[in-house]
C-alpha positions in Angstrom: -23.8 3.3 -3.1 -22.8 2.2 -7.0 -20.0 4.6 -6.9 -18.9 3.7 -4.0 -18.9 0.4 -5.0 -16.8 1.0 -8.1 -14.3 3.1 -5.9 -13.3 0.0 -3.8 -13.2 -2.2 -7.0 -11.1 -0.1 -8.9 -8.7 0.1 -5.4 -8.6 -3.6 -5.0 -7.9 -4.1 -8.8 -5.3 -1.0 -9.4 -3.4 -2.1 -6.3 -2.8 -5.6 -7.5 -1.9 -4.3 -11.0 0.9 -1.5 -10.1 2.8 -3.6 -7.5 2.8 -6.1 -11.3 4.6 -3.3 -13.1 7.0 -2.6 -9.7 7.7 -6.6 -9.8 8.7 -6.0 -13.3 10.6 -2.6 -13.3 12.5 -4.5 -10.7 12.9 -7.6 -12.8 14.4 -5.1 -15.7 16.8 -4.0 -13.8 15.6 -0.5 -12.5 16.4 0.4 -9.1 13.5 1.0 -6.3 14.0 4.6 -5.7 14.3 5.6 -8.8 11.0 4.2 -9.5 9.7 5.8 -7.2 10.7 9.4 -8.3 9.8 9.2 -11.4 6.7 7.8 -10.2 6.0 10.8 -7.4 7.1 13.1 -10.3 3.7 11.9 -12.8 1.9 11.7 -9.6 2.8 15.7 -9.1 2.0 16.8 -12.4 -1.5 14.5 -12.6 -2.3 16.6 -8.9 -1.5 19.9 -9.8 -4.3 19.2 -13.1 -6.6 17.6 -10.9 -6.4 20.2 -8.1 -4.9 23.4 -9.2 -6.5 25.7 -6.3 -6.1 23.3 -2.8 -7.4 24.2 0.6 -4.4 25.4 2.5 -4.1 25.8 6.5 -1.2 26.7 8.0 -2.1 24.0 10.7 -2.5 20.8 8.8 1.0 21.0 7.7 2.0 18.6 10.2 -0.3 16.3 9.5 0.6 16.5 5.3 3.7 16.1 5.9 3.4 13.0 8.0 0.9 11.7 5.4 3.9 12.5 2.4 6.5 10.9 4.1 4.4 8.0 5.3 3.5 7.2 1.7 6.8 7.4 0.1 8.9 5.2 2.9 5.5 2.3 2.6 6.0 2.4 -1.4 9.9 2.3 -1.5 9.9 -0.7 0.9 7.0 -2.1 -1.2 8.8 -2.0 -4.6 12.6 -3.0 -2.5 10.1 -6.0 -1.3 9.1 -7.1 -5.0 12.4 -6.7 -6.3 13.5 -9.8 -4.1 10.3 -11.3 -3.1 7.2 -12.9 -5.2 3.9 -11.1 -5.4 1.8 -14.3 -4.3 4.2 -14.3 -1.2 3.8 -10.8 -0.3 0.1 -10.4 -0.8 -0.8 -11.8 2.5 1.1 -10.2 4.6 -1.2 -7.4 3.8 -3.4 -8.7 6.4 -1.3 -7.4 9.3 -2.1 -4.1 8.8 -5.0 -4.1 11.6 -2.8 -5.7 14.1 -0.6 -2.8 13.6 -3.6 -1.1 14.3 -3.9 -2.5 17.6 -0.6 -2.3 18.6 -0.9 1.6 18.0 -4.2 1.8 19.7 -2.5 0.0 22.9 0.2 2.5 23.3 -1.3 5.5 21.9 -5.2 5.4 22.9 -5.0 3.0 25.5 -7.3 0.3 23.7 -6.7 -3.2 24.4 -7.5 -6.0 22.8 -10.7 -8.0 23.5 -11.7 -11.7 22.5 -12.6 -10.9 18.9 -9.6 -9.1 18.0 -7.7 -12.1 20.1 -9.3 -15.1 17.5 -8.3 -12.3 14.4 -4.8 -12.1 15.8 -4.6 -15.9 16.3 -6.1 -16.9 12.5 -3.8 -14.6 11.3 -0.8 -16.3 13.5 -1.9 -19.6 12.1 -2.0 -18.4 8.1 1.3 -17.2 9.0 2.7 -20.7 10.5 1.3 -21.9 6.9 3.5 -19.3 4.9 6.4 -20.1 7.1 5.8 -24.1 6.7 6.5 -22.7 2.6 9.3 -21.4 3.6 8.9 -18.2 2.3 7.8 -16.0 5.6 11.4 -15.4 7.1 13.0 -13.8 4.1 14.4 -10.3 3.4 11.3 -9.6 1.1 8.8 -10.1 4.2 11.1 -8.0 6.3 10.6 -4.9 3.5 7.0 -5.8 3.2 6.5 -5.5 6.9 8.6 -2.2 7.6 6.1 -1.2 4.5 2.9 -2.1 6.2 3.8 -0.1 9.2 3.9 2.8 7.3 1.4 2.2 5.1 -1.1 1.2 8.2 -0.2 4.8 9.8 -0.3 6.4 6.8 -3.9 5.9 6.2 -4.9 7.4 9.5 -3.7 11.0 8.4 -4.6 10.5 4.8 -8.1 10.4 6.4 -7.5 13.5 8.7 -6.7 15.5 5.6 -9.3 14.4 4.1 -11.9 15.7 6.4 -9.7 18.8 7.0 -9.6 19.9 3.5 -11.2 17.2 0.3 -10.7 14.7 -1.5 -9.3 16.1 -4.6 -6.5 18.6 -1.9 -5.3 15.3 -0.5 -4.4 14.1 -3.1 -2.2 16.6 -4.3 -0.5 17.2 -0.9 -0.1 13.2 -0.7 1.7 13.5 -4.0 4.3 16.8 -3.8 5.0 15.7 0.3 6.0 12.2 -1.2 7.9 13.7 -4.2 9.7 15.7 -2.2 11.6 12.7 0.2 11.5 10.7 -3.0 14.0 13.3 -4.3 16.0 13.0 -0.7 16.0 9.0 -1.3 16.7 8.9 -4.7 19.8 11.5 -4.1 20.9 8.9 -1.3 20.7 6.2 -3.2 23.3 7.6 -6.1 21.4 5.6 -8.6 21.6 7.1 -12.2 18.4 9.0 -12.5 17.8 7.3 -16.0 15.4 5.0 -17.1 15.7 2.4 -20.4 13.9 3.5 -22.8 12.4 0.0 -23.4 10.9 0.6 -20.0 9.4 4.1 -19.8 5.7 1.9 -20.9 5.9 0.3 -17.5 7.4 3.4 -16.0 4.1 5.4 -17.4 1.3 2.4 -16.7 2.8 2.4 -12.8 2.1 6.0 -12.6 -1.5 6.0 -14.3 -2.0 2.5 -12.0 -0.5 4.6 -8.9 -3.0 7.8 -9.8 -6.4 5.3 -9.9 -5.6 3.4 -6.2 -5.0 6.5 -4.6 -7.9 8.7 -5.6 -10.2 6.1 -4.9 -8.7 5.3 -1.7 -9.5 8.9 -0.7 -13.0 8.8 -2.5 -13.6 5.5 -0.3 -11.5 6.9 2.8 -14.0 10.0 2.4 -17.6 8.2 2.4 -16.8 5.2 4.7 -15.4 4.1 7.6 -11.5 3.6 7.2 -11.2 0.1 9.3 -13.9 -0.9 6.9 -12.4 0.0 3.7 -9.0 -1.4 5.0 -11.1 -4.8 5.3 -12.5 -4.5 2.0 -9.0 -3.4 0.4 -7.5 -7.0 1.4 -9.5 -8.9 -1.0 -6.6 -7.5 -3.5 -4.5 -10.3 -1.5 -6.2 -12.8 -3.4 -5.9 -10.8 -6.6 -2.3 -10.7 -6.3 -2.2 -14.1 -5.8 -3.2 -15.0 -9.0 -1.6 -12.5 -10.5 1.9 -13.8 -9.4 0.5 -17.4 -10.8 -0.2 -16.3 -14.2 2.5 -13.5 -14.7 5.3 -14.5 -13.3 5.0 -18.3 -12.9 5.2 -18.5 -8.9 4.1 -21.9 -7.4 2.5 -22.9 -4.4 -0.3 -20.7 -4.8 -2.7 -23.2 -3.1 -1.0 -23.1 0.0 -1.0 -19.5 0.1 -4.4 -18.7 -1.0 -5.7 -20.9 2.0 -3.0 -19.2 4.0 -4.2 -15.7 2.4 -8.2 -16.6 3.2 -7.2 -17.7 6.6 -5.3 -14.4 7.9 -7.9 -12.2 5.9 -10.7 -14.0 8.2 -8.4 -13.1 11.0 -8.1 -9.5 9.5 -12.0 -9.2 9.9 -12.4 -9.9 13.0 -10.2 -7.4 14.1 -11.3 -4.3 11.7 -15.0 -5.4 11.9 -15.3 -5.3 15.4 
């Protein structure tokens, strides 16, 4: 139970901290998908030392592959969302990844709604009327941070699949060479210089080890819990990020948006905890 513990407080924590060193990559000038190679390409070496002999079946290959991609598009649109956006603005809109939920369970299970999920999706309407009120809701950044969650919200439902197919540690790797793979297709497309300044290869190195702690102990918590629960407990890095934006990089209005941020993570909980 301790460990587990520790595993979600080093996810919240870790999460905050790398889209921090994304904001300020960004801010430097570096472009989002070269970020993310280079950060897929530590992530690969880190896996291979971590899990040199995976478990391999031919037939889980679709589901690693969906996993790979799933991940890279979420944390390209993430980093193309911070490079434009603030973090404090961002963090909340974290809290729409179980009505994506729902929306796939309606066309793909054939699970509606009921009452709690309806009051969820409501709060979470109203902490988004808040964000709009700043002004800050209908903006490219939101739009990036939105395409994001939808991947990221799908992506965790295979990341768990592989998981119980092979272990934690397998995973992991397969998360990482699948994503490092279209991160080489994206990074070709973008015809960005594959060169970062050397002034900020520190940052370039902290996001990778920051990248390397939130996913291994997503799978760790993925693997001994629940995965609607651990999404729930995962959005308290909402208010993490929040302050984070306050005291880093001097964004305002963080009143508003933590009560908008508490507000659509109640909403959140009624949905997952249901």
């Amino acid at each position: 139970m301790i460990n587990l513990f520790i595993g979600v407080l080093i996810r919240i924590f870790s999460n905050s901290y790398l889209n921090v060193f994304q904001k300020i990559l960004t801010n430097k000038g570096e472009h989002s998908s070269i970020i993310n190679f280079y950060t897929y390409l530590g992530l690969s070496i880190i896996g291979l030392i971590i899990c040199p002999n995976p478990i391999f079946n031919i037939e889980i290959l679709p589901q690693i592959i969906t996993m790979g991609s799933l991940g890279a598009l979420g944390n390209y649109f993430i980093i193309k969302a911070l490079s434009c956006g603030e973090l404090s603005s961002l963090a909340p809109i974290n809290s729409y990844k179980p009505i994506v939920a729902l929306i796939i369970g309606i066309f793909l299970l054939n699970e509606y709604p009921g009452i709690q999920e309806l009051i969820g999706i409501i709060l979470i309407l109203i902490g988004t009327f808040l964000l709009a009120q700043a002004k800050i809701f209908f903006t490219k950044a939101t739009l990036y941070r939105i395409i994001a969650l939808l991947f990221l919200g799908t992506e965790a439902i295979f990341i768990k699949k592989v998981i119980l197919l092979t272990n934690i540690n397998t995973a992991f790797l397969f998360w990482v060479l699948t994503g490092f793979l279209f991160t080489v297709i994206f990074a070709l497309f973008s015809k960005h210089s594959f060169k970062i300044s050397k002034e900020n290869i520190k940052y370039q190195i902290g996001l990778i080890f920051l990248v390397t702690l939130m996913q291994y102990s997503t799978n760790y918590v993925f693997a001994k819990m629940n995965v609607a629960y651990a999404l729930a407990l995962f959005q308290l890095s909402s208010i993490v990020s929040l302050f984070l934006g306050a005291n880093i990089f001097k964004e305002r209005g963080i009143i508003n948006k933590l009560i908008a941020t508490i507000i659509m993570l109640i909403g959140a909980c009624f949905i997952i905890l249901n």
